[in-house]
SERO-4910 file (N, C-alpha, C, O; in steps of 0.05 Angstrom, whole numbers):
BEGIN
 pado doro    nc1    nc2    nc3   cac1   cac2   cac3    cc1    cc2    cc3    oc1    oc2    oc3
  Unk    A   -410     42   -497   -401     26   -474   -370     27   -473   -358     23   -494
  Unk    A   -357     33   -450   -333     36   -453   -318     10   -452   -328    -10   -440
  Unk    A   -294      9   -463   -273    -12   -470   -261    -26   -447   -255    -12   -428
  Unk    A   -257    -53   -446   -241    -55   -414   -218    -50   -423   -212    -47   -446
  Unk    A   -198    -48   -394   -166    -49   -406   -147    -56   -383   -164    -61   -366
  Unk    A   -130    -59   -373   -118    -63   -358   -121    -52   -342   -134    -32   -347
  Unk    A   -111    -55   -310   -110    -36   -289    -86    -17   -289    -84      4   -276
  Unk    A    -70    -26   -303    -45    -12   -303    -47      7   -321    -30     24   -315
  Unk    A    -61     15   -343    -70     26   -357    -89     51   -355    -89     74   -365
  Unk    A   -101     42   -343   -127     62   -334   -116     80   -322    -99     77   -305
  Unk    A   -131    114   -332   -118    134   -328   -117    139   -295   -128    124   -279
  Unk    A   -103    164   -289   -106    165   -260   -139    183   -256   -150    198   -273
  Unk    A   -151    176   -227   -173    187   -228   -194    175   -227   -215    181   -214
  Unk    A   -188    153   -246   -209    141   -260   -228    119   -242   -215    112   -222
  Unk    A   -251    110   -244   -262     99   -232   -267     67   -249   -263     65   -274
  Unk    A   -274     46   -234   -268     25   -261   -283      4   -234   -287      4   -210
  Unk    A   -289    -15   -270   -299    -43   -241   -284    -64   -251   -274    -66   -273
  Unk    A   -283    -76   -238   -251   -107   -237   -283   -122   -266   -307   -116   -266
  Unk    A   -270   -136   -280   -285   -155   -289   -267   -177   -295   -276   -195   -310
  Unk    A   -248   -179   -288   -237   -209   -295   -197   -202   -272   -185   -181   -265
  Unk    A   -192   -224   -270   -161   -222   -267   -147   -251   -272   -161   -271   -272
  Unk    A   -120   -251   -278   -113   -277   -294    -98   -281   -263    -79   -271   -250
  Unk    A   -120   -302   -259   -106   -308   -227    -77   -334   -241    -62   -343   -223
  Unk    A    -74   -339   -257    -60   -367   -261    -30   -343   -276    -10   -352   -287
  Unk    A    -35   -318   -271     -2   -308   -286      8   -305   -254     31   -313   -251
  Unk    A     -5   -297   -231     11   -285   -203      1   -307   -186    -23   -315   -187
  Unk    A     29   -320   -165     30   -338   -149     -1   -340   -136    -18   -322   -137
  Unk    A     -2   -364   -125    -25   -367   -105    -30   -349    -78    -51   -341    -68
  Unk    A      8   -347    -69     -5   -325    -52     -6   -302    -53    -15   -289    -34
  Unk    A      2   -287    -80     -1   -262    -91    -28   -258    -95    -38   -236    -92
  Unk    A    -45   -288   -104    -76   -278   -105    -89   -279    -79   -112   -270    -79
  Unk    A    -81   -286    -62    -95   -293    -37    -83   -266    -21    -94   -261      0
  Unk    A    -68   -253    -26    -62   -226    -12    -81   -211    -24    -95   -194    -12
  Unk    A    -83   -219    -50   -100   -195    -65   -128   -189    -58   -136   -166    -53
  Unk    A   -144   -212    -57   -171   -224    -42   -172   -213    -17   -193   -203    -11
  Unk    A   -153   -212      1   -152   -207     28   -157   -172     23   -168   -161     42
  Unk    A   -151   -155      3   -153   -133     -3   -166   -116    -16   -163    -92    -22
  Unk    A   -190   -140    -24   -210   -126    -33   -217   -130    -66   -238   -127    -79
  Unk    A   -190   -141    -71   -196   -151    -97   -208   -169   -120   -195   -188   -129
  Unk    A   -225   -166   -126   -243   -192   -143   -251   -179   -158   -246   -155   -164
  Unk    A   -274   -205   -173   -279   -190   -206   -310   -181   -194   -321   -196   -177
  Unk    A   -321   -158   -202   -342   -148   -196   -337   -116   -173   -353    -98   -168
  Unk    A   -314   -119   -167   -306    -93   -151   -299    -62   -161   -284    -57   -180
  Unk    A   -310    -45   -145   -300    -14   -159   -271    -10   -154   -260    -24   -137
  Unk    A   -261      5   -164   -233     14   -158   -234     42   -176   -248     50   -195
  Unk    A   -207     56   -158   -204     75   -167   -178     76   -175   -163     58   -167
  Unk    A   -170     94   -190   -130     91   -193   -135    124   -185   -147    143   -194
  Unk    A   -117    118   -159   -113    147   -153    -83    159   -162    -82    180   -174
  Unk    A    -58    144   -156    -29    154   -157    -14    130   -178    -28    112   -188
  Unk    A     15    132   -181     27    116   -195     48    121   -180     45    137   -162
  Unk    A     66    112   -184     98    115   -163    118    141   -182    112    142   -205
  Unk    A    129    150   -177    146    174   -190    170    155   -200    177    132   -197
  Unk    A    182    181   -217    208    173   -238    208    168   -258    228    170   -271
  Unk    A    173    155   -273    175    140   -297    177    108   -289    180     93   -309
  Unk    A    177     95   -261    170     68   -255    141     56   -251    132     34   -244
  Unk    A    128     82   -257    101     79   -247     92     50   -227     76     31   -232
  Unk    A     99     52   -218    110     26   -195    113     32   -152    132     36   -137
  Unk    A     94     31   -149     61     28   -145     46     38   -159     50     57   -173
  Unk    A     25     27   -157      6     36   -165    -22     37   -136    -30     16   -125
  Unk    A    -30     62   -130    -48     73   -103    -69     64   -110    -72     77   -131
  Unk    A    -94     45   -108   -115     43   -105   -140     57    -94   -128     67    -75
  Unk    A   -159     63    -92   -183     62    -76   -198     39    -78   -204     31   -100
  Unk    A   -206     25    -57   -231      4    -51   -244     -3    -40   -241    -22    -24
  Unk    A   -263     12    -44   -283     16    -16   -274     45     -8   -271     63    -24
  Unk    A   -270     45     26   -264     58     30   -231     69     40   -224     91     50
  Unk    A   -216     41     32   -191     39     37   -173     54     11   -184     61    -10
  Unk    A   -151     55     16   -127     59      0   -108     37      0   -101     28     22
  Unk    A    -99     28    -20    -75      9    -25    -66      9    -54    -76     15    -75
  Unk    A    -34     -2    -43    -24     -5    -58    -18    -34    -74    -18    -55    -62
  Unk    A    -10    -32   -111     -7    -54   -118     20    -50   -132     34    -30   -129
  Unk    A     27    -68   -146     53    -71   -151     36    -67   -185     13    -75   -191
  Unk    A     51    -54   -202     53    -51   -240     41    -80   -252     21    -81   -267
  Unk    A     64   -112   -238     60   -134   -253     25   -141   -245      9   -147   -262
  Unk    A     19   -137   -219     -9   -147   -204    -29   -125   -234    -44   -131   -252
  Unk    A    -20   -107   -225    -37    -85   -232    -41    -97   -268    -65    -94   -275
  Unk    A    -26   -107   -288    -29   -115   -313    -41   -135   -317    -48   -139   -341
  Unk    A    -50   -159   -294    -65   -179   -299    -85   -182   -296    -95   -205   -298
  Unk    A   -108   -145   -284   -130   -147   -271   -151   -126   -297   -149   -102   -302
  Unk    A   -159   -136   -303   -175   -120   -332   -202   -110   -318   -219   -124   -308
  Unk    A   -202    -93   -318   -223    -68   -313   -244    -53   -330   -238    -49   -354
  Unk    A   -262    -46   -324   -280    -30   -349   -289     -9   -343   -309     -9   -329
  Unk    A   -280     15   -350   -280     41   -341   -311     43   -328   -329     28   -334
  Unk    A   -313     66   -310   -348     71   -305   -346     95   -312   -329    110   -301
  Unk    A   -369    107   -341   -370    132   -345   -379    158   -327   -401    156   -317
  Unk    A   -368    177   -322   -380    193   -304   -405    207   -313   -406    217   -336
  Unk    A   -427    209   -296   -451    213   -319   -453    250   -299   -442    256   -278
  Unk    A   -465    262   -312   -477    289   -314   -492    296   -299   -503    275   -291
  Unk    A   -503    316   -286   -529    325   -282   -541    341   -290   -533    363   -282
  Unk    A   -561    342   -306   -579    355   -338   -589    369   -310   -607    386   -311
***
């Protein structure tokens, strides 16, 4: 079973499902933008990009079928659990 870990963390590529976010570290309306975008615990996401330079700051989402962006601090308080990619035998 794979490990959760942060969203900010998770490699690029990667596919993951939200299982928790510390709504009480980012303002009320930082979480209420977030909600408005798809974000909750039980959701897929993807980490497609990171921002260049070494700020990795955006960070590009997939959800659903949208693309967005989050900010590094958002992105460290949303814990994720990778989804393994399975095979076809």
């Amino acid at each position: 079973m794979p490990i959760s870990t942060t969203l900010d963390q998770l490699p690029l590529k990667q596919n993951a499902e939200v299982v928790a976010i510390d709504w009480n570290a980012i303002s009320e309306t930082e979480g209420r933008r977030l909600r408005a975008l798809g974000i909750d615990e039980g959701v897929a996401v993807e980490k497609l990009h990171k921002g260049m330079f070494g700020l990795n700051d955006p960070i590009a989402l997939k959800v659903g079928r949208m693309m967005i962006a989050v900010r590094k601090a958002h992105a460290q308080v949303i814990s994720v659990q990778p989804i393994p990619v399975t095979t076809l035998a």
